[in-house]
N, C-alpha and C positions, 0 to 999 in steps of 0.2 A: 757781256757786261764789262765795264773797263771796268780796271782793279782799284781804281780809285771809289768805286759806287760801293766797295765793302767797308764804308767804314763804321767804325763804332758808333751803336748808337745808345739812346739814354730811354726808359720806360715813358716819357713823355712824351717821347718821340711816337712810341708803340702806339699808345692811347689817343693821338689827334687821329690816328686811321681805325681803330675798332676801340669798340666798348667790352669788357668781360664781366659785366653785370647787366646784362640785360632790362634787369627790373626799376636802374635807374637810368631816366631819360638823358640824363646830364652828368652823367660817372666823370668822374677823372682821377686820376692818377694821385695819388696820395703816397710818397715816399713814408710816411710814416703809421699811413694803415696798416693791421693786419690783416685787413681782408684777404680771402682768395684770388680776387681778382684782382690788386695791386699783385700780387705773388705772379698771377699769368702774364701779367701785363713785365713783370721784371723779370720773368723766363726767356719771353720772348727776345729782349732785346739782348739779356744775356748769352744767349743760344747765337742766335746773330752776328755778335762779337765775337765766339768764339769759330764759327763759322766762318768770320773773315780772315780772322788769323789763324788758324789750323785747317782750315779746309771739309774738319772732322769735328763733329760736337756730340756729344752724347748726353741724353735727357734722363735722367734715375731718376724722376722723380717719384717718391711714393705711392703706392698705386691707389689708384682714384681722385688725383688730383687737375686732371684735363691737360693729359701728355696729349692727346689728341687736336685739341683749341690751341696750344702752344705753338705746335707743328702747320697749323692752319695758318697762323700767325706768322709765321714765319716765310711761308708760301706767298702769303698777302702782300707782305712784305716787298719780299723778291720778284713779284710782279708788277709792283709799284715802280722797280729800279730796271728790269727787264720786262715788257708786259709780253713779249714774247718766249719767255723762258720754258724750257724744257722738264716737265716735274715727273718723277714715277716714283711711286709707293708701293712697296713689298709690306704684305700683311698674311696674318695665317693662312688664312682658308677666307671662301667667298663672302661669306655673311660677315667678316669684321670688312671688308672692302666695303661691303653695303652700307655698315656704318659710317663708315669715310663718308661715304658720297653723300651722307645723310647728315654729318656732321658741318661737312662744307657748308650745303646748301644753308643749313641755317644758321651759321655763323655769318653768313654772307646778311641772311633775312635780316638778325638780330643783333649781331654785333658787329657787322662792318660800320660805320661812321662818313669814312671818306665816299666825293665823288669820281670814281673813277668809269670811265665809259668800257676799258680794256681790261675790266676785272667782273664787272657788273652792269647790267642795265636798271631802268629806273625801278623799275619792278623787284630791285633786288636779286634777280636771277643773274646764273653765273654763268658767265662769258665761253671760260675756259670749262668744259663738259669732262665732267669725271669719265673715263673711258673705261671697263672693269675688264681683263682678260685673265682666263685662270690660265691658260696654257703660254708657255712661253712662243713659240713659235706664232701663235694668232696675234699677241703681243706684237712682235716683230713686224708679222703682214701690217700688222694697222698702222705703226708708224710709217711705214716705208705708203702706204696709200693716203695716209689722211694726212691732216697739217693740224691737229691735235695737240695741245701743250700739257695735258693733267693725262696721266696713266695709272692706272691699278693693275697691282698682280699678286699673286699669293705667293707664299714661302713654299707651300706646298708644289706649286710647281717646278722647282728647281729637282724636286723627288719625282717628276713624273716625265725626262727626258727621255728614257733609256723603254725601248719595244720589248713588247711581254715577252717575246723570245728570251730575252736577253738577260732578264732580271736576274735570273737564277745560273749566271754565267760567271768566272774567273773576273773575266772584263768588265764589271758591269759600273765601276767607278771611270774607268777609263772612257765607256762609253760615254757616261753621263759628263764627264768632261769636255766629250770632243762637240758632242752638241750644245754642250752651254758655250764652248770659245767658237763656234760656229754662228750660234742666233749673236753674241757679241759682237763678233764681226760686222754681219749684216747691218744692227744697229748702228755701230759706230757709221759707217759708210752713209748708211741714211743723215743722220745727226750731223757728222761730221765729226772731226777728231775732238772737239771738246764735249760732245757727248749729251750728256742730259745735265741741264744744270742745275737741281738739286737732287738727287737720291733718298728718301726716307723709309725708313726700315721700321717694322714696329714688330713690339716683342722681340728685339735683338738679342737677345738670348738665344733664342732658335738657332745660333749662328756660335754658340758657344765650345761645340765640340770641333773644334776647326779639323784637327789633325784624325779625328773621329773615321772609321770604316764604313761612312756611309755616302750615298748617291748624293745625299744634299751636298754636303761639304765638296764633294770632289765637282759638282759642277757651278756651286756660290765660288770659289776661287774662281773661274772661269770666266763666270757671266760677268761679274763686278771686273775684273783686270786688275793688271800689277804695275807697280813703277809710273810710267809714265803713258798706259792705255789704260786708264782706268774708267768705265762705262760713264761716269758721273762727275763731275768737277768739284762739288760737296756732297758731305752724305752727314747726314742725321737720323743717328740711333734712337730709337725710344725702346727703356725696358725698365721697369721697378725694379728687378732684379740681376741686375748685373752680373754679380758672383754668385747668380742662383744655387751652385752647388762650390764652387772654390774660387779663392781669389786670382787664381791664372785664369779663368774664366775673361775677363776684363779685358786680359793680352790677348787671348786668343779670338777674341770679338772685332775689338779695333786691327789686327792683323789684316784683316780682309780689305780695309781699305789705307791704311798706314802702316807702316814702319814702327812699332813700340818702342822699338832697341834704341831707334834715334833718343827715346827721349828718357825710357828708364831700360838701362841693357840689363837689368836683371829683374824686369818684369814686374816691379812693384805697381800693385793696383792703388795704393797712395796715390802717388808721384803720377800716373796715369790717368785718374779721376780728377786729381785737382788740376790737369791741364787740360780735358778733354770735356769733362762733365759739370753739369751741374746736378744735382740731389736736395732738394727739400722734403721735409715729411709732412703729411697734410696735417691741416687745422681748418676745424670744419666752426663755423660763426653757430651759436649758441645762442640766449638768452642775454646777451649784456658781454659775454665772454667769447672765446675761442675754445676750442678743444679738441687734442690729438688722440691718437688712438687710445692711448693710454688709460685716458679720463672716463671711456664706456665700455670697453673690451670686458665681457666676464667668460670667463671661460670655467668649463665647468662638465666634469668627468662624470658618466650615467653609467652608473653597474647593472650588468645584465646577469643572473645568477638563476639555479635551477631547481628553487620551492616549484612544488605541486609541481613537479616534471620529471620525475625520477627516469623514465627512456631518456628523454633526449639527455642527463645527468649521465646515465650509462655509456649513452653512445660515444658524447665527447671524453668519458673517464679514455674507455678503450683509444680512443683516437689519438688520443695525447700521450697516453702509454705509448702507440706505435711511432707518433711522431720524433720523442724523444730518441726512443732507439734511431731512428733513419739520421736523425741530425748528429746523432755521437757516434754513426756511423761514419760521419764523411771528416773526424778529425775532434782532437780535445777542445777547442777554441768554442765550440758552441754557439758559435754566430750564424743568424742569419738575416735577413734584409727586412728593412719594415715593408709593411703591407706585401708581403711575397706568400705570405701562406696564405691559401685559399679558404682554410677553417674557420679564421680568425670573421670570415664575412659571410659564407654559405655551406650549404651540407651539399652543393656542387648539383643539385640536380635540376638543375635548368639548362638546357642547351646553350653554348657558347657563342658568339660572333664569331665569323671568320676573320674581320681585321676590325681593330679597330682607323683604320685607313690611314696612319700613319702621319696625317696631316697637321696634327694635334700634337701630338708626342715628341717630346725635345729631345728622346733618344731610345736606341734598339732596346736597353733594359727597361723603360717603361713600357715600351708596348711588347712586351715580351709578358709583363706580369700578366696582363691580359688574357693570356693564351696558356699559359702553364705554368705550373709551383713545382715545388719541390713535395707538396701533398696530395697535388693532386688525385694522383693512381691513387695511391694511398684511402683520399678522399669518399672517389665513387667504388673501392671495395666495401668499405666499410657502410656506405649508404646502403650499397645494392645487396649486403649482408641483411641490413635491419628492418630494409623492404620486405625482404624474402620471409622474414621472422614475424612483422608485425601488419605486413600489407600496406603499409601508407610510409610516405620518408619522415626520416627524423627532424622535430625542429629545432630552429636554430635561437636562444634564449635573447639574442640581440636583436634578433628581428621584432621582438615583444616588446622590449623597452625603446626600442624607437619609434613603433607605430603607435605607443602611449603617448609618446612625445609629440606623433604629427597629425595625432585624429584629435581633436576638441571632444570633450568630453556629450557635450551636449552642443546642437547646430540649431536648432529652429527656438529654444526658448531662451538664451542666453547669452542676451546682448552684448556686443563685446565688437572692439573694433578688427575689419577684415585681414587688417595684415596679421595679425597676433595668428593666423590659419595659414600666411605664407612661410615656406618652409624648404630651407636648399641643404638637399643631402648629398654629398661627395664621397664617392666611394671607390673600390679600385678593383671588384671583378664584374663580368659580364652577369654571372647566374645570379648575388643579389642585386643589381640594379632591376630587375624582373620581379626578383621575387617582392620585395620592397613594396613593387609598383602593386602586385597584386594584393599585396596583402591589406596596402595602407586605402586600395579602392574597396577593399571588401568592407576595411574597419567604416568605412563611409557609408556602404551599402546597408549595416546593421542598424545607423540613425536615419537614414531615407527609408529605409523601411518599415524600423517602427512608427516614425508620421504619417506613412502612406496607413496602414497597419490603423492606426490612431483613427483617422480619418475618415477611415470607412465605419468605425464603430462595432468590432467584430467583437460579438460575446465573449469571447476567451481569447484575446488579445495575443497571449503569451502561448499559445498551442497554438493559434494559427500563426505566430512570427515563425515559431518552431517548423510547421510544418512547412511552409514557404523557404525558411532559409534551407530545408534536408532535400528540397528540390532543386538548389541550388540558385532561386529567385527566378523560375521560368515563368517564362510566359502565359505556360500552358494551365499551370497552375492559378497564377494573376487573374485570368480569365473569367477563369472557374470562379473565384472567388468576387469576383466584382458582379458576374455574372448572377448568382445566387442574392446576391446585397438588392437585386432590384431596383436599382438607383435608375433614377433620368440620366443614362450614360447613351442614348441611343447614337450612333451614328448618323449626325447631322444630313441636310440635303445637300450640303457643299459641299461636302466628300465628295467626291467620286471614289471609286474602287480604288485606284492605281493612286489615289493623292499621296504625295508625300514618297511614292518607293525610289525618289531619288537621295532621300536621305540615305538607305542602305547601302552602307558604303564596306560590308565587308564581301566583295566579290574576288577574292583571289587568298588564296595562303597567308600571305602575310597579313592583312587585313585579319582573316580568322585566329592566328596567330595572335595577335594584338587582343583581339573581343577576349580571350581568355586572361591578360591579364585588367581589363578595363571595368568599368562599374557595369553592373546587371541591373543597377535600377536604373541608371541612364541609360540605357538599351531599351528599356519598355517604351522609352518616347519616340526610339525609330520602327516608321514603317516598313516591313519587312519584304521581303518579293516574293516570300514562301511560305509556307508553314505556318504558324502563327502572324499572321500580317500584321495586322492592329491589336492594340489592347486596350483597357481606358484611357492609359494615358497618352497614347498619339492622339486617341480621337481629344481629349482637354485640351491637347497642346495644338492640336490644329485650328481648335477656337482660337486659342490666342494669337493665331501666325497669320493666319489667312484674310487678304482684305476682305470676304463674301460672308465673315463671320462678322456678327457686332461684336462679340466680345475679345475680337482684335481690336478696339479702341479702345479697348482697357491700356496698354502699354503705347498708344500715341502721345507724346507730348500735348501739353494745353493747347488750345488754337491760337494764344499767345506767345507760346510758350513760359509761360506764368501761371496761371489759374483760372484761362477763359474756358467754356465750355463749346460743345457742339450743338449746330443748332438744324446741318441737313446731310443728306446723304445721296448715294449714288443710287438709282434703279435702271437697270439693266433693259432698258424696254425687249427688247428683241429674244433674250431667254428670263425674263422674268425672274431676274435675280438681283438681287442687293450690292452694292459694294459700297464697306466702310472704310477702310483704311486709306483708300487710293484717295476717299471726299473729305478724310479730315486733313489729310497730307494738300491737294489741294486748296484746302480753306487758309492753311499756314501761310503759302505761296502766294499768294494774294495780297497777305499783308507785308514781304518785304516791298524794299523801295526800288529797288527793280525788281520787279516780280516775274519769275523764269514764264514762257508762255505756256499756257496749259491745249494741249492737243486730245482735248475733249470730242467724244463720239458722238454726232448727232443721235445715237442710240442712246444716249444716256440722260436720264429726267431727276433733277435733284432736288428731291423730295424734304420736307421738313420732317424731325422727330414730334415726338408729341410735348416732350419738352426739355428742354437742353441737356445733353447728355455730358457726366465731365470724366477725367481720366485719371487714372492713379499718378499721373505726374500733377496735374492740378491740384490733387490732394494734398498731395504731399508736399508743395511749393510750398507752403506755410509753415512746414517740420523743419524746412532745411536750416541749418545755420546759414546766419547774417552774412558771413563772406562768399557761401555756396550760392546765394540770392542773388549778391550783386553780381558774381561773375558770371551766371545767365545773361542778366540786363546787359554786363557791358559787352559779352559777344553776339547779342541779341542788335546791340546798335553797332555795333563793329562790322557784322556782316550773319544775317541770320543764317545761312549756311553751315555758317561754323556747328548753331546747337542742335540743326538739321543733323547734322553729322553725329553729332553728341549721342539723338536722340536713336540713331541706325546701330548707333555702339551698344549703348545701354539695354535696347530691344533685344538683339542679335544675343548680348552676351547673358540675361536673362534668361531666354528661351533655349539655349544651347547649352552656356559655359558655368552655372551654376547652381547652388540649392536653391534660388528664386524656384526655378521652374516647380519645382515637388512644393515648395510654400502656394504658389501659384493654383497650381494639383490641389492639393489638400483645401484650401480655402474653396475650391469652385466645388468637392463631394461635399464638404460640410454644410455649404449654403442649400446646393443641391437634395440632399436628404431633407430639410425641411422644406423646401419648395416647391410648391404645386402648381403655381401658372404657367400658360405655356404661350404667354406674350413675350416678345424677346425683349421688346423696348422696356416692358416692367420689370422683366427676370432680369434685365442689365443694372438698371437703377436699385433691383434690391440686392443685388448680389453687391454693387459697391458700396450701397448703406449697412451690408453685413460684415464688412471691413474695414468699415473705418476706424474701430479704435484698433484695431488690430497693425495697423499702419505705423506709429510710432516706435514700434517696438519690431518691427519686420526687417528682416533680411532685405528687402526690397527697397526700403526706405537706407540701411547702409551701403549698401550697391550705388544707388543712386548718387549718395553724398561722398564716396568716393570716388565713382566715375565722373562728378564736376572737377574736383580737387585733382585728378590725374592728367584730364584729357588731353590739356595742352604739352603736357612732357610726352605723354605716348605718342600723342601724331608727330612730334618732333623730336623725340630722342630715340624711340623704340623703334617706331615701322616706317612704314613710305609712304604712310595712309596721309595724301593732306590735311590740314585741318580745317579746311570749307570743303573737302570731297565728298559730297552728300551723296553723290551718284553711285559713287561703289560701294557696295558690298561689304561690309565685315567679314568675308567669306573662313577667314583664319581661324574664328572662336565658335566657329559651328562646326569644328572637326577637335574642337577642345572638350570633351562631355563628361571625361571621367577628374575625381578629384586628383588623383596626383598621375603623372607620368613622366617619361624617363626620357634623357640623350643621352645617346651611345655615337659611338662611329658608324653603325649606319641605321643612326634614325633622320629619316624623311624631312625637310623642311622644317630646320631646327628655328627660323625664324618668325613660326609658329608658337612655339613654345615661348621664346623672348619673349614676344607679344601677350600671349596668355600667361606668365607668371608674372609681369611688370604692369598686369590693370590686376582691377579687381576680383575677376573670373577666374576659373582654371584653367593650368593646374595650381591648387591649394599649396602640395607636396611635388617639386621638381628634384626629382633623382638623377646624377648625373653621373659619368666619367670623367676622364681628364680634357673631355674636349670642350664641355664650358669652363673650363681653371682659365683662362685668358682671353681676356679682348672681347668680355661680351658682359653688359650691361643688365644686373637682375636685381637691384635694388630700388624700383622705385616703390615696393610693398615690402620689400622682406627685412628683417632684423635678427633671422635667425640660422645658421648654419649647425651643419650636422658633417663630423669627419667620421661616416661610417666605417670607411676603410681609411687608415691616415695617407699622408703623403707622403713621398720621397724624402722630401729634405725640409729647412724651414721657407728655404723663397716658394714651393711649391704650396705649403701652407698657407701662406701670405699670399700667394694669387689667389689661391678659391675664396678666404673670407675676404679680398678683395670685390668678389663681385656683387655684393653687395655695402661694404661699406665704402663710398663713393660721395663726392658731393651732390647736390639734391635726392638726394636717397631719400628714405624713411627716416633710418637714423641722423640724418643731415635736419630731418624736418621734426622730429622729435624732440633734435634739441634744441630749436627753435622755437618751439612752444610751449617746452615744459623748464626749459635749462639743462636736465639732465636727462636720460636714458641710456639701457643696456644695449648692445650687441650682445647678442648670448650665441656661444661657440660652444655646441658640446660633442664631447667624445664618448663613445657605447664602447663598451667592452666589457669581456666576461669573464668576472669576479675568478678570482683565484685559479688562474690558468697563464697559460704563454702570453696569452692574448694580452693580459694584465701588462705582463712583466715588457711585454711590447711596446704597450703605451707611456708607462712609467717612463720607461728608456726613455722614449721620443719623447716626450713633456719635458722632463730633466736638461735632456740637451735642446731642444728646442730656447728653453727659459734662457741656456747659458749664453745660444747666441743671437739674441734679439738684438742686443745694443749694440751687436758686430753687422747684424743685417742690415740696419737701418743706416749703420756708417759704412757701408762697402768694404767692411775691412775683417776679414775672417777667414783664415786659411783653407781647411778643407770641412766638410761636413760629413762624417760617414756616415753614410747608407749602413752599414750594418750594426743589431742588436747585438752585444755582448750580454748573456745571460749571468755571467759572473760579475755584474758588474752591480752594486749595491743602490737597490732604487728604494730604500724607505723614507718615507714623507715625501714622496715624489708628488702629494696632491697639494703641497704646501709651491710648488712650483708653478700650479697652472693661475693664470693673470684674474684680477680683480681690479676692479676700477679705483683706478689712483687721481685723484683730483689734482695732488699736487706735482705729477711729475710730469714734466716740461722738458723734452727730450730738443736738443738745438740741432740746426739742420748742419748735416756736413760741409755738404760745397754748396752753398749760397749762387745765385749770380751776380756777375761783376760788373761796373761800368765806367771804369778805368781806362781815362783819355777818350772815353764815348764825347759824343759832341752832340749838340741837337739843331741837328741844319733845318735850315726852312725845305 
């Protein structure tokens, strides 16, 4: 690009090529809106200008404010002036790369504007193909083979240079150096000496510990280059948190690809931010208003104390007597690190991870906590003592007051809207993120049970819940008891034996590993390979799933998708069997306006019912609110595919990923016990005449009205699932069955979990480590976070409740409909202990430097608790919603001597 193509430009300019509001056809640019999107649209060109003049631009802005969309923007930009340019992007770990590529695409869909042939086709599809490489080296082959201009890579792999030989060597920075200035090389050579011409880095913080004793740093020096071979010609940081732990932080970030000295020789992050950065703090569009964090944050402290517990009272008295001694053992100062004690989270008796994989963790002392305290030993003596004395472990009082917090009191009679059940708890050891998971699936198990329980009508209710939960909610037991009820539970003719044992999906360790902390009443619905194979409620659940069943046309959409009914079905001539599902799904297909071809069997004879059969979505067409209506009709005319798709989600997530299924369950025993004919066309028609008042007030009915209201963000901000892909599979929320579960560093296809905590299914309750705290999106249901275990510092706080407070979140759309609503941020801890004086600490100093974090300007933040240090009224410190306080942005973007060329 000649150096004249960098010149300043003006938001006007930004806005003739993309739109940042989607929702209007004809946006533009408004110097004097508040919007958010005049805000992106004035980042963009601010970043840009500074881009041209430093070479180096760094993006603070507040998190959740679409550093993502800016950085898109920017790219858009630069291939407008180059369409040949050079792009790679550094991002954590793979699944935020995903989002990249997720992000592009439909910024491209949605907010590109301009025509350009060398960015997009007409189709809106994008020219330049996100390439994703975790390893550096595959990285390298691809440029040097392909002609490629968009690259993704994780941060992580600058940590994964160095042969397992080698890790645990003297050398092993030196290593990881000599291969980062080796793939450098390569690249350059491929490229050419100018290299890639832009660089974007995200979550640049990762990159804060420059002078740090770790493999990253010594091979990011490397890969990026010095002086005058530097891998990149610009480079653009994204990171909310700059000074996430000190304000040298800032120096040592920009170091990797500038000189700081040049511009402040004594490292002032001032003087550094307001030439390199820009930082605004979000303001999320309201009811008539705007509103920054300030205006809904409640935060708000949960004492966990030891009424009716007198063991577990004892156990921690002892524990804290020893701890006290170990810690006035190592010195008078009495400090020690927040979240570093293990007590303060668990009584240690759950087995450890062996890494949390490093790829997460901004540095060796957080992923250190992970692995060992300073109580640990200490810990499991004392557990393994009170084992020995009482036969079961001790528990733990905070595990009680946050499983109050994340089990609803009541689930099947107590209408209430589904996010008020989503629930992100952030915590900082391995043993309770497990224990959490199992306990807060049990608290689930007690209300699936008693409905099942309910359901069947058993004379003494309360003795058989008893006896079924001291079995631990077996199967074998279930059996027994459904078995004795004499209900019409027979197993159908459309079973066969083996139906369904692909659902069992615990065949190896880890898998059975898992089933112990997962729900046992969602386990009754999988068919097993062994032992107890079926119980009633596979056989239920396989009526509902199976097209051979009619009462799988209970969960088909309308054959309008509106309110039309069915009026023929499939007969099998050849085996003499029925099929429903495949002939209402064909009947739909017929009425789009190109209608996909149907590849019917001349074995197949479609038979009339006796008289229109309709579906619980028919039903319920008429319950829906006036906006959930028309946004059927207008994807219904848009392209019916789309609620084809809708309709795969809502089924799938139903039958798998929620309490539908057991309301589902219970409604077909209740009909069941009073029903004697053994017509299936009748037995279909009464059983949905014996639900319909039951409809308005059903789990079923809010599933559904939030699965309209979500669907178009999910397919387009969560997953990769198109949103006309009828054809595939939900396959993600059929491996989602228990209400809450957990990410760690090595849980399985964490893009699962996205997906099932950001619709309306599960998980309810998502427990995590630090490896969802950045670059992952869990806000389109939840409003509530939980700092089981606290954080390091305040920026590390400020990324977890980041990932939910976000634009179009819940609380984004809360205050949209109502003007106001909470965030609620709470903290467990246990009453009159360390633990307390822990939090006090961190709340105290958290409060002092908020208005330092949000301005970049705050020296250092210790990590450690000083005991001696006077925390009274420390609850007068934690945030409450201030209406009137209007916090101004630090560095604005600028657009001085910008011009707006044609």
């Amino acid at each position: 690009m000649k150096p004249d193509n960098w010149k300043a430009i003006t938001p006007q300019v930004v806005a003739e090529k993309m739109s940042f509001d989607a929702s209007q056809d004809n946006w533009q640019y408004d110097a004097q809106e508040a919007s958010m999107a005049a805000r992106q649209a004035e980042g963009v060109a601010g970043l840009w200008n500074i881009l041209a003049k430093r070479k180096l631009a760094l993006l603070a802005d507040e998190v959740g404010m679409g550093k993502t969309y800016q950085a898109i923007g920017v790219m858009l930009q630069l291939w407008h002036k180059k369409p040949d340019a050079k792009i790679l992007i550094l991002a954590p770990n793979k699944d935020i790369c995903l989002h990249w590529k997720r992000e592009y695409k439909t910024f491209l869909l949605h907010h590109y504007r301009a025509k350009n042939s060398k960015i997009c086709n007409a189709q809106r599809e994008p020219v330049h193909e996100a390439r994703i490489f975790t390893r550096l080296s595959e990285l390298e082959q691809d440029i040097r083979e392909s002609r490629g201009n968009f690259y993704l890579t994780t941060i992580h792999s600058l940590s994964g240079l160095v042969p397992a030989e080698e890790k645990n060597s003297d050398n092993m920075q030196a290593c990881a150096a000599h291969e980062a200035a080796k793939i450098h090389a390569q690249i350059k050579s491929t490229l050419g000496e100018q290299g890639f011409d832009l660089i974007i880095i995200d979550e640049a913080h990762y990159f804060r510990n420059r002078d740090g004793k770790s493999q990253r740093a010594a091979a990011a020096k490397r890969f990026f280059g010095e002086g005058d071979n530097r891998l990149g010609q610009r480079t653009l940081l994204l990171t909310a948190t700059p000074n996430h732990s000190s304000s040298r932080n800032v120096a040592d970030i920009l170091r990797y690809f500038v000189d700081p000295d040049t511009i402040s020789p004594d490292g002032d992050a001032k003087t550094l931010l307001k030439t390199f950065a820009i930082r605004r703090l979000r303001q999320m569009q309201g009811k008539g208003v705007t509103n920054n964090k300030y205006n809904y944050r409640h935060e708000q402290a949960m004492a966990a104390d030891f009424t009716d517990n007198p063991d577990a009272e004892l156990f921690f008295a002892l524990y804290q007597r020893e701890l006290v001694k170990t810690l006035g053992a190592k010195g008078e100062r009495r400090q020690f690190q927040y979240g570093y004690l293990e007590g303060f989270e668990s009584t240690g008796i759950v087995a450890k991870e062996d890494s949390e994989s490093g790829e997460e963790n901004s540095d060796d002392m957080a992923r250190d906590a992970f692995h060992q305290a300073p109580d640990t030993r200490l810990l499991a003596e004392l557990t393994q003592a009170f084992q020995d004395i009482y036969h079961r472990f001790p528990d733990h009082p905070k595990y009680g007051a946050l499983v109050k917090q994340c089990v609803p009191e009541q689930l099947f009679t107590a209408p209430r809207s589904l996010y008020r059940d989503k629930h992100l708890v952030f915590v900082r050891r391995i043993p309770s993120v497990r224990e959490i998971t199992q306990r807060i699936n049990a608290e689930y198990d007690e209300l699936m049970a008693q409905e099942i329980i309910s359901a069947w009508g058993a004379e003494s209710p309360d003795e058989t819940l008893k006896a079924w939960r001291k079995s631990g909610w077996s199967r074998k037991y279930f059996n027994r008891l459904t078995q004795a009820a004499q209900v019409l539970q027979e197993a159908s003719e459309f079973l066969d034996d083996d139906a369904g044992s692909s659902d069992d999906e615990e065949s190896n360790e880890r898998k059975q590993n898992e089933l112990k902390l997962s729900s046992k009443i969602a386990d009754l619905f999988v068919v097993k390979r062994s032992g107890e194979k079926r119980t009633d409620c596979t056989n239920v659940s396989q009526r509902f799933r199976r097209a051979e069943s009619l009462f799988s046309l209970f969960l088909e959409p309308a054959a309008d998708y509106c309110c039309a009914q069915y009026a023929t079905y499939y007969r099998l001539t050849d085996r003499q069997r029925d099929n429903f599902g495949d002939a209402a799904r064909d009947v739909r297909l017929q009425t789009w306006p190109s209608a996909p071809g149907l590849a019917r069997s001349e074995k197949v004879q479609e038979n009339r019912y006796e008289q229109p059969l309709q579906t619980a979505w028919g039903m319920m067409f008429p319950l829906l609110p006036a906006h959930c209506q028309q946004q059927l009709r207008d994807w219904q005319a848009r392209n019916p595919a789309i609620v084809e798709n809708l309709a795969n989600y809502l089924k799938t997530g139903y039958l798998f990923a929620s309490p539908v299924m057991i309301e589902l369950y219970c409604w077909f025993i209740r009909f069941s016990r009073q029903s004697t004919t053994s017509d299936v066309q009748k037995r279909y028609r009464d059983f949905t005449a014996s639900i319909a008042d039951k409809l308005p007030g059903s789990l079923l009915l809010r599933y559904f009205i939030n699965g309209i209201e979500t669907f178009e963000a999910m397919c387009e901000k969560i997953t990769d699932h198109p949103l006309a892909d009828w054809k595939t599979p939900w396959r993600e929320l059929t491996n989602l069955s228990s209400p809450a579960w957990y990410a760690s560093g090595q849980t399985d296809n964490r893009q699962r979990l996205i997906l099932g905590f950001n619709s309306p299914f599960y998980p309810n309750v998502l427990v995590a480590t630090s490896v969802f705290q950045e670059g992952v999106n869990l806000h389109l249901q939840c409003n509530q976070v939980h700092h089981y275990g606290i954080a390091w510092t305040p920026g590390d706080n400020e990324q977890r409740v980041g990932r939910v407070d976000r634009l179009f979140g819940r609380v984004n759309h809360l205050l949209k409909a109502h003007g106001t609503t909470e965030l609620r941020i709470h903290y467990p801890y246990l009453a009159q202990s360390l633990d307390q004086d822990q939090l006090a600490a961190f709340i105290q100093h958290k409060r002092n430097f908020e208005a330092k974090l949000d301005a970049c300007d705050f020296d250092q933040f210790s990590r450690e608790i000083n005991l001696n240090d006077e925390t009274g009224g420390w609850e007068a410190a934690l945030r409450k919603p201030q209406a009137d306080l209007k916090p101004v942005d630090p560095y604005p973007a600028e657009f001085a001597g910008a011009t707006d060329p044609a």
